[in-house]
Biotite code that builds the C-alpha atoms (Angstrom):
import biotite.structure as struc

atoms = struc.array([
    struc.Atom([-18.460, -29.278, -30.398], chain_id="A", res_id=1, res_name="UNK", atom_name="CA", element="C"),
    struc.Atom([-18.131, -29.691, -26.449], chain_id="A", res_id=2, res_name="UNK", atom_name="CA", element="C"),
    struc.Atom([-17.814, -26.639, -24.350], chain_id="A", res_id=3, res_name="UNK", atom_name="CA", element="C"),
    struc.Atom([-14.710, -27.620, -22.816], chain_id="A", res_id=4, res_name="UNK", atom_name="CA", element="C"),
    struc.Atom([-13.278, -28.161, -26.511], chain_id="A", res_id=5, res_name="UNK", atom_name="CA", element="C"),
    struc.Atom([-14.645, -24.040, -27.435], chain_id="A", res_id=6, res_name="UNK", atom_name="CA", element="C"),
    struc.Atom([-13.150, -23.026, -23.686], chain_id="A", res_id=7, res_name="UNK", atom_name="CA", element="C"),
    struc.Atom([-10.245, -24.661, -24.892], chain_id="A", res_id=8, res_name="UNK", atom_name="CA", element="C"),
    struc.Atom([-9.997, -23.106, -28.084], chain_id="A", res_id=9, res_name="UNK", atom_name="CA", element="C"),
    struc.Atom([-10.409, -19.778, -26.655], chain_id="A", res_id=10, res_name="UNK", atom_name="CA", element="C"),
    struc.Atom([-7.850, -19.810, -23.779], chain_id="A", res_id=11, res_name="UNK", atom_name="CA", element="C"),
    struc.Atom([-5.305, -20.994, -26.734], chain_id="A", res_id=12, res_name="UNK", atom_name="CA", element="C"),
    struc.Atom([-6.384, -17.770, -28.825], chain_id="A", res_id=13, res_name="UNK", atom_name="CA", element="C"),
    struc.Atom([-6.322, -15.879, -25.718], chain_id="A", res_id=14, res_name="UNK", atom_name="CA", element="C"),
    struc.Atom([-2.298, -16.840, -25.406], chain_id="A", res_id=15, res_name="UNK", atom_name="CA", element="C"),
    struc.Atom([-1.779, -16.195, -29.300], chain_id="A", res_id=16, res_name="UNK", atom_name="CA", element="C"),
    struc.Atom([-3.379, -13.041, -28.877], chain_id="A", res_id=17, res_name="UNK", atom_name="CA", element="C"),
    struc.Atom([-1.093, -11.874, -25.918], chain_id="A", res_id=18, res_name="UNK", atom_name="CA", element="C"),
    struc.Atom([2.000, -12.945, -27.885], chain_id="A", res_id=19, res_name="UNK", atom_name="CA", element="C"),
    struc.Atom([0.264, -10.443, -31.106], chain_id="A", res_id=20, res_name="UNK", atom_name="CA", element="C"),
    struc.Atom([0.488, -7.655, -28.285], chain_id="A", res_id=21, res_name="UNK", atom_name="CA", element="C"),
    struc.Atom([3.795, -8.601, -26.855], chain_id="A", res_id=22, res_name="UNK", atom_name="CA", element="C"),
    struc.Atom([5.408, -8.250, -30.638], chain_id="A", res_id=23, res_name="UNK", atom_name="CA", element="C"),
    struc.Atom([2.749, -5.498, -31.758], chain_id="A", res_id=24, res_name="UNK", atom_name="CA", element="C"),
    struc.Atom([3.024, -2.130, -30.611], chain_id="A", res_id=25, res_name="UNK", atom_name="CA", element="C"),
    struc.Atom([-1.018, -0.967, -30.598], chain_id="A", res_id=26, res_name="UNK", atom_name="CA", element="C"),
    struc.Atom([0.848, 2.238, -31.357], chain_id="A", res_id=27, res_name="UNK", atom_name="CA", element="C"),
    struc.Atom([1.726, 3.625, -34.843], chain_id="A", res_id=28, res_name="UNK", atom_name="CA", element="C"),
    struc.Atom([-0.498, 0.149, -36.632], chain_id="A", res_id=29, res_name="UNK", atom_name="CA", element="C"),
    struc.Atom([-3.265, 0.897, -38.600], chain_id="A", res_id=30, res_name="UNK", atom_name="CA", element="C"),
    struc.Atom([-5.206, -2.259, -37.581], chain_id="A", res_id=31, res_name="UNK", atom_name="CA", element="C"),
    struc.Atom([-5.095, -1.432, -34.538], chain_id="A", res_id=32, res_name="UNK", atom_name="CA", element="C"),
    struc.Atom([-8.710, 0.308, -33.695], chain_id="A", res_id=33, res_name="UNK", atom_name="CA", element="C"),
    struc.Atom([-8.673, 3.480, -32.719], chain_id="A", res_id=34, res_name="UNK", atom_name="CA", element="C"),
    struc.Atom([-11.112, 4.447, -29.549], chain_id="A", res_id=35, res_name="UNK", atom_name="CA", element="C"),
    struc.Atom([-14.863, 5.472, -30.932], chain_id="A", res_id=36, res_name="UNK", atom_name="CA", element="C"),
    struc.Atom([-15.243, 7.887, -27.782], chain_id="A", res_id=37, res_name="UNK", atom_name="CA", element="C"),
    struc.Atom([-11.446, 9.761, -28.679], chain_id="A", res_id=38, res_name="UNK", atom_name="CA", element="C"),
    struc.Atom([-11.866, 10.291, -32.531], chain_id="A", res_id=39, res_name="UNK", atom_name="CA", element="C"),
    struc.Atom([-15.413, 11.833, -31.827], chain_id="A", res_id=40, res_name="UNK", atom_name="CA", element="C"),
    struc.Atom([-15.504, 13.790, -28.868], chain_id="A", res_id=41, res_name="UNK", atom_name="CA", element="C"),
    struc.Atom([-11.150, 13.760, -27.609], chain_id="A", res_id=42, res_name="UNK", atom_name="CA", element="C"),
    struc.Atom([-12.137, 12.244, -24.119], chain_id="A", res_id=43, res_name="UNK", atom_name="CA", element="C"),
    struc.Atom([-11.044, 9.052, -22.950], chain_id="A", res_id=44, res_name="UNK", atom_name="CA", element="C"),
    struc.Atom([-12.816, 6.334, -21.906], chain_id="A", res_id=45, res_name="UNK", atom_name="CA", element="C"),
    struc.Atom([-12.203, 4.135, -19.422], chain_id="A", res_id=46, res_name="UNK", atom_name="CA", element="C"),
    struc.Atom([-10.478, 1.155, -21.596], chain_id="A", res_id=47, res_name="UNK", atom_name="CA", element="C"),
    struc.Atom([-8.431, 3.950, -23.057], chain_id="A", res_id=48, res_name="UNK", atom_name="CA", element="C"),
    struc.Atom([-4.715, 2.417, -23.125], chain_id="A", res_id=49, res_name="UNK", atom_name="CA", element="C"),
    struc.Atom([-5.561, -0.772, -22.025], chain_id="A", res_id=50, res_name="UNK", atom_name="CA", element="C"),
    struc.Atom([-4.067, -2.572, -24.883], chain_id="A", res_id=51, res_name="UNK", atom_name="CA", element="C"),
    struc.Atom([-1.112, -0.304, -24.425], chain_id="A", res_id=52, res_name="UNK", atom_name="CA", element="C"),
    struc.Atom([-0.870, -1.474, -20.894], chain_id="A", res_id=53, res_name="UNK", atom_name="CA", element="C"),
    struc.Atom([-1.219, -5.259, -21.524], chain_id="A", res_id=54, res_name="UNK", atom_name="CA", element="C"),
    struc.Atom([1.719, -4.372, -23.681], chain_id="A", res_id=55, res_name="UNK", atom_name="CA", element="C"),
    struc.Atom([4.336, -2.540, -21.888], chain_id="A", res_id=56, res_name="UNK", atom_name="CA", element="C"),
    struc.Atom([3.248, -4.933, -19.075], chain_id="A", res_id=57, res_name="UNK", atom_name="CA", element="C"),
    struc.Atom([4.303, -8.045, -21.362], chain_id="A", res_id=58, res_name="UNK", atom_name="CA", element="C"),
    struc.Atom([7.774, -6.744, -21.658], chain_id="A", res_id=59, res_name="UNK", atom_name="CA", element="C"),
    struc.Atom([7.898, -5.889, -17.908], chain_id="A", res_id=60, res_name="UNK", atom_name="CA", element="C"),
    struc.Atom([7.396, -2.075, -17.773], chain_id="A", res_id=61, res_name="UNK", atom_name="CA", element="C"),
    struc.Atom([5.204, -2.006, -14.714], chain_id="A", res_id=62, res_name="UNK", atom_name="CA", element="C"),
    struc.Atom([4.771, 1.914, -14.393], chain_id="A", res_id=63, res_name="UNK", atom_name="CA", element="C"),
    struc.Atom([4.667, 2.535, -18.004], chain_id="A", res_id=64, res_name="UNK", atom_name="CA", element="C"),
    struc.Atom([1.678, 0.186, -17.884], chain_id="A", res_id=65, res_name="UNK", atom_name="CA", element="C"),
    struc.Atom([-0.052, 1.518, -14.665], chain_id="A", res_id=66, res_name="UNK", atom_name="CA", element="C"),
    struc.Atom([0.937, 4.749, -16.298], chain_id="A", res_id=67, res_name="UNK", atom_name="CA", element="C"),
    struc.Atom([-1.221, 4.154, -19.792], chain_id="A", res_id=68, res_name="UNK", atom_name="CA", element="C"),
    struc.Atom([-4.411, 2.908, -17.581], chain_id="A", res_id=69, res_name="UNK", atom_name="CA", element="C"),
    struc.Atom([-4.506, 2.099, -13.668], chain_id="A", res_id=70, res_name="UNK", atom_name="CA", element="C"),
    struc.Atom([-7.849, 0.924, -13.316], chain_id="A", res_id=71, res_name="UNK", atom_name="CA", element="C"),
    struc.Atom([-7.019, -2.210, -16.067], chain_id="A", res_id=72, res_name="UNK", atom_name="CA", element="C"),
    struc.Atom([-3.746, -2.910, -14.493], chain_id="A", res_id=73, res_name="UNK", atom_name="CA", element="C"),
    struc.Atom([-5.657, -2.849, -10.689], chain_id="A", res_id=74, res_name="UNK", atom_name="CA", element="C"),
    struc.Atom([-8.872, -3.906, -11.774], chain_id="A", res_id=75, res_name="UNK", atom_name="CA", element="C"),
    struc.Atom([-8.905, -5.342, -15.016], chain_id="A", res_id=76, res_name="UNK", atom_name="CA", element="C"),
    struc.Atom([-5.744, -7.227, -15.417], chain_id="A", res_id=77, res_name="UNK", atom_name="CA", element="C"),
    struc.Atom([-7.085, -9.588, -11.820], chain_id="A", res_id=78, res_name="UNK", atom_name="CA", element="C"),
    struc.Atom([-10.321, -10.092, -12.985], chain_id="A", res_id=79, res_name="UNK", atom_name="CA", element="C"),
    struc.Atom([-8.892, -11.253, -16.702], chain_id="A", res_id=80, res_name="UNK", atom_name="CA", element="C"),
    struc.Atom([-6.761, -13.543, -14.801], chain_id="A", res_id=81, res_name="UNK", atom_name="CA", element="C"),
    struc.Atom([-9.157, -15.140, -12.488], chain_id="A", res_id=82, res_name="UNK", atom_name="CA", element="C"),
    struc.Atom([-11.348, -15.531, -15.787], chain_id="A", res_id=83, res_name="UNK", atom_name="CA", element="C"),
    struc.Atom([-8.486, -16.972, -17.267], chain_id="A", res_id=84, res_name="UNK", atom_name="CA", element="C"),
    struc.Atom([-7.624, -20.113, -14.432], chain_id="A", res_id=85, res_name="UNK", atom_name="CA", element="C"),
    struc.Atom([-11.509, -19.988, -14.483], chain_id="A", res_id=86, res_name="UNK", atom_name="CA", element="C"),
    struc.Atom([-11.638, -21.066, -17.993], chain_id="A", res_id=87, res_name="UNK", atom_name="CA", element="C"),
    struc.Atom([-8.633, -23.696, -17.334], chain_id="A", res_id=88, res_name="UNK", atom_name="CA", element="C"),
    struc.Atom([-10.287, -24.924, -14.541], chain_id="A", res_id=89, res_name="UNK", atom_name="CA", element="C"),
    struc.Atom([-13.491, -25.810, -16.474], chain_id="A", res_id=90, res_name="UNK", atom_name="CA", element="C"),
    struc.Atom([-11.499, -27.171, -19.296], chain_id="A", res_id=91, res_name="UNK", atom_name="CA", element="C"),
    struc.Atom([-9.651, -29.787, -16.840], chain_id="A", res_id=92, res_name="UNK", atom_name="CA", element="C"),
    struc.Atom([-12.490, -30.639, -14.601], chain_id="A", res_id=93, res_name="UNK", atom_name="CA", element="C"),
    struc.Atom([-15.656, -29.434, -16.292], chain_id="A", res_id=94, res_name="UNK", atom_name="CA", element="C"),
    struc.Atom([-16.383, -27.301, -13.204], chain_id="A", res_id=95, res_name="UNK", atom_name="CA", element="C"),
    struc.Atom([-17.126, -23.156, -14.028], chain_id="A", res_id=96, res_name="UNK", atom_name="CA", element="C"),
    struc.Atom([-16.805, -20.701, -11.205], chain_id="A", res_id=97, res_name="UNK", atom_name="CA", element="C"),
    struc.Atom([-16.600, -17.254, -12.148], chain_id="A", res_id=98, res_name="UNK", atom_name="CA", element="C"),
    struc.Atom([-16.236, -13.586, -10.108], chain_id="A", res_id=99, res_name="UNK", atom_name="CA", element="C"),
    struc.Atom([-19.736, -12.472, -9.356], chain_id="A", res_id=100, res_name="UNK", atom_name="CA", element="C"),
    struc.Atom([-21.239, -9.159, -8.506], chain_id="A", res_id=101, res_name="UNK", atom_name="CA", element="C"),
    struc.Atom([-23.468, -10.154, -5.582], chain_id="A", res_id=102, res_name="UNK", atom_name="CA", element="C"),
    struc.Atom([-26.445, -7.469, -4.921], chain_id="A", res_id=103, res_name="UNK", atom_name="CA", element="C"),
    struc.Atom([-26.937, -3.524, -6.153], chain_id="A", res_id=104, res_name="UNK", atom_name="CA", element="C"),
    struc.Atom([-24.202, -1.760, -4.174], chain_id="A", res_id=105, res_name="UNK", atom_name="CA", element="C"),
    struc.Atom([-21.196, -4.181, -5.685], chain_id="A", res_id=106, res_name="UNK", atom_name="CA", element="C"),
    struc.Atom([-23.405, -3.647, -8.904], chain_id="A", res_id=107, res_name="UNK", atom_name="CA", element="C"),
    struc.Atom([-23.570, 0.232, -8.152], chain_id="A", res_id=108, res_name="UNK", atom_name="CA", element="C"),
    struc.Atom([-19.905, 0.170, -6.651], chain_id="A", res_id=109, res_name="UNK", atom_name="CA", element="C"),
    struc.Atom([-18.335, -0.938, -9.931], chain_id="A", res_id=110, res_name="UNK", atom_name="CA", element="C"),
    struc.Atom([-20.619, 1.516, -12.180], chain_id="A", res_id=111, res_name="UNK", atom_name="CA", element="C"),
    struc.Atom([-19.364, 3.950, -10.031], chain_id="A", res_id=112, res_name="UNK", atom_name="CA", element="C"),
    struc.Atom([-15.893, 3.138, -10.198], chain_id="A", res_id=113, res_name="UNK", atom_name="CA", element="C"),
    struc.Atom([-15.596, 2.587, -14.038], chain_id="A", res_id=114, res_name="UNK", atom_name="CA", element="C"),
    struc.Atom([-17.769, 5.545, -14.645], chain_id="A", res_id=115, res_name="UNK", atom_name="CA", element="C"),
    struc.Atom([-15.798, 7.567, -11.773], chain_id="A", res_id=116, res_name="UNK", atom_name="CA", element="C"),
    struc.Atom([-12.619, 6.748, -13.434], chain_id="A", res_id=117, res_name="UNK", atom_name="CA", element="C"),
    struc.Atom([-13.515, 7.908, -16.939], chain_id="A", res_id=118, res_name="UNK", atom_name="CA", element="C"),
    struc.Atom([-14.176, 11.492, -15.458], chain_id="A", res_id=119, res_name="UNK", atom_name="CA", element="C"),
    struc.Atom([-11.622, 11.886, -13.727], chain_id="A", res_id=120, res_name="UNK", atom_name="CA", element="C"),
    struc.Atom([-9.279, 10.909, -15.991], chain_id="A", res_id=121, res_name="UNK", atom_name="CA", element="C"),
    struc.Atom([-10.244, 13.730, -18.657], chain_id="A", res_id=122, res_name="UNK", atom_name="CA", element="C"),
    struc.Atom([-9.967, 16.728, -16.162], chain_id="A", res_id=123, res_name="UNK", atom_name="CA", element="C"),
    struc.Atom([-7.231, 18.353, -17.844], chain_id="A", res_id=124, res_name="UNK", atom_name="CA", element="C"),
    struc.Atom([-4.947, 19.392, -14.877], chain_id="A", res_id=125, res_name="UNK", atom_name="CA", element="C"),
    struc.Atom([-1.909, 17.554, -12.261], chain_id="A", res_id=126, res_name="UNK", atom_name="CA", element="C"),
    struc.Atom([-2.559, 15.423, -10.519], chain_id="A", res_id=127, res_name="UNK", atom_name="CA", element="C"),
    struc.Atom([-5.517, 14.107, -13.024], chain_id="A", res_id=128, res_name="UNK", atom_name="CA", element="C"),
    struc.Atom([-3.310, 14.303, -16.360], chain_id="A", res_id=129, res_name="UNK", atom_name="CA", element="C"),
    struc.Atom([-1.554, 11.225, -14.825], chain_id="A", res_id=130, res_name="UNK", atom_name="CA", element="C"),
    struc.Atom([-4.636, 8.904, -15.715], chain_id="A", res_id=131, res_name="UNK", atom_name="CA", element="C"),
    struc.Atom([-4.557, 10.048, -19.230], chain_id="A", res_id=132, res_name="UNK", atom_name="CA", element="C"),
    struc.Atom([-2.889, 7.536, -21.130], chain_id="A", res_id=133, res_name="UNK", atom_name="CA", element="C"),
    struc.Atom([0.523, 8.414, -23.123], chain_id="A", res_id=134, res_name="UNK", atom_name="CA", element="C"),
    struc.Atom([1.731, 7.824, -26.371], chain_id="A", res_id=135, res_name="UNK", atom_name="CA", element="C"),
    struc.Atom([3.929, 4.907, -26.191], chain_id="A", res_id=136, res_name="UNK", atom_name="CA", element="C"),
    struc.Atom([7.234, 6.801, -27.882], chain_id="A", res_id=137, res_name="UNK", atom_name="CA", element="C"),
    struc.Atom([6.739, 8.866, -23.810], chain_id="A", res_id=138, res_name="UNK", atom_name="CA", element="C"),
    struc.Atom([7.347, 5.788, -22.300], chain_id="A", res_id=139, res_name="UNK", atom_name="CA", element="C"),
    struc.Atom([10.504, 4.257, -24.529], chain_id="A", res_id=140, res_name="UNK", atom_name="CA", element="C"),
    struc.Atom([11.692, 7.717, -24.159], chain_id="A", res_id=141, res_name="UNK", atom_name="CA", element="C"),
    struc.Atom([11.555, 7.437, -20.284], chain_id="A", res_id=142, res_name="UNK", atom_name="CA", element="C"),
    struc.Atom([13.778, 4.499, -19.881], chain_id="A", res_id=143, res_name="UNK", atom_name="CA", element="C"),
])
């Protein structure tokens, strides 16, 4: 099998897998997995509520999503993307650019970052508590 047909293949799954969110709520499903770091230790990592995000963000709740985790919907979220047109771009023309980390301070910048966030976000007072994701019943009950 070509590349371009597996790229292919994958941006299509990609797309099914956002409409599985979109109908899905990653809340109250048992399939849905559950975060390693939370059921052992009750701190959050930094992908905690991601999938939560993607999906308030699918049916247009912009702060509910930045609310469940900022650094996917700021950080995450653009570099998907630009993966994403990356992938269609290599599909339709066979040429593959990606976003690079160039040298060890963008290298140590997004460690930092990433690791920075996930600290943060478990210190258990304002104005921290707001990078704690929420149960998704918080948000419908907001609106």
């Amino acid at each position: 099998m070509s590349r371009r047909i597996a790229v292919s293949c994958l941006l299509i799954a990609i797309i099914g897998f956002a409409i599985f969110i979109y109908i899905v709520p990653p809340a109250g499903q048992t399939f849905w997995p559950k975060c390693l770091l939370v059921q052992t230790t009750g701190l959050y990592c930094p992908g905690c509520g991601g999938t939560r995000s993607v999906h308030l963000l699918l049916h247009g709740d912009v702060l509910g999503a930045i609310s469940q985790n900022l650094l996917f919907i700021f950080i995450g979220l653009p570099l998907s993307i630009w993966f994403y047109i990356a992938g269609a771009r290599y599909v339709l023309t066979g040429t593959w650019s990606h976003p690079q980390l160039k040298g060890t301070k963008a290298t140590a910048a997004a460690v930092i970052l990433v690791v920075g966030f996930g600290l943060i976000r478990n210190i258990p007072f304002e104005p921290f508590t707001f990078l704690a994701p929420k149960d998704l019943n918080a948000n419908a009950k907001r609106k």
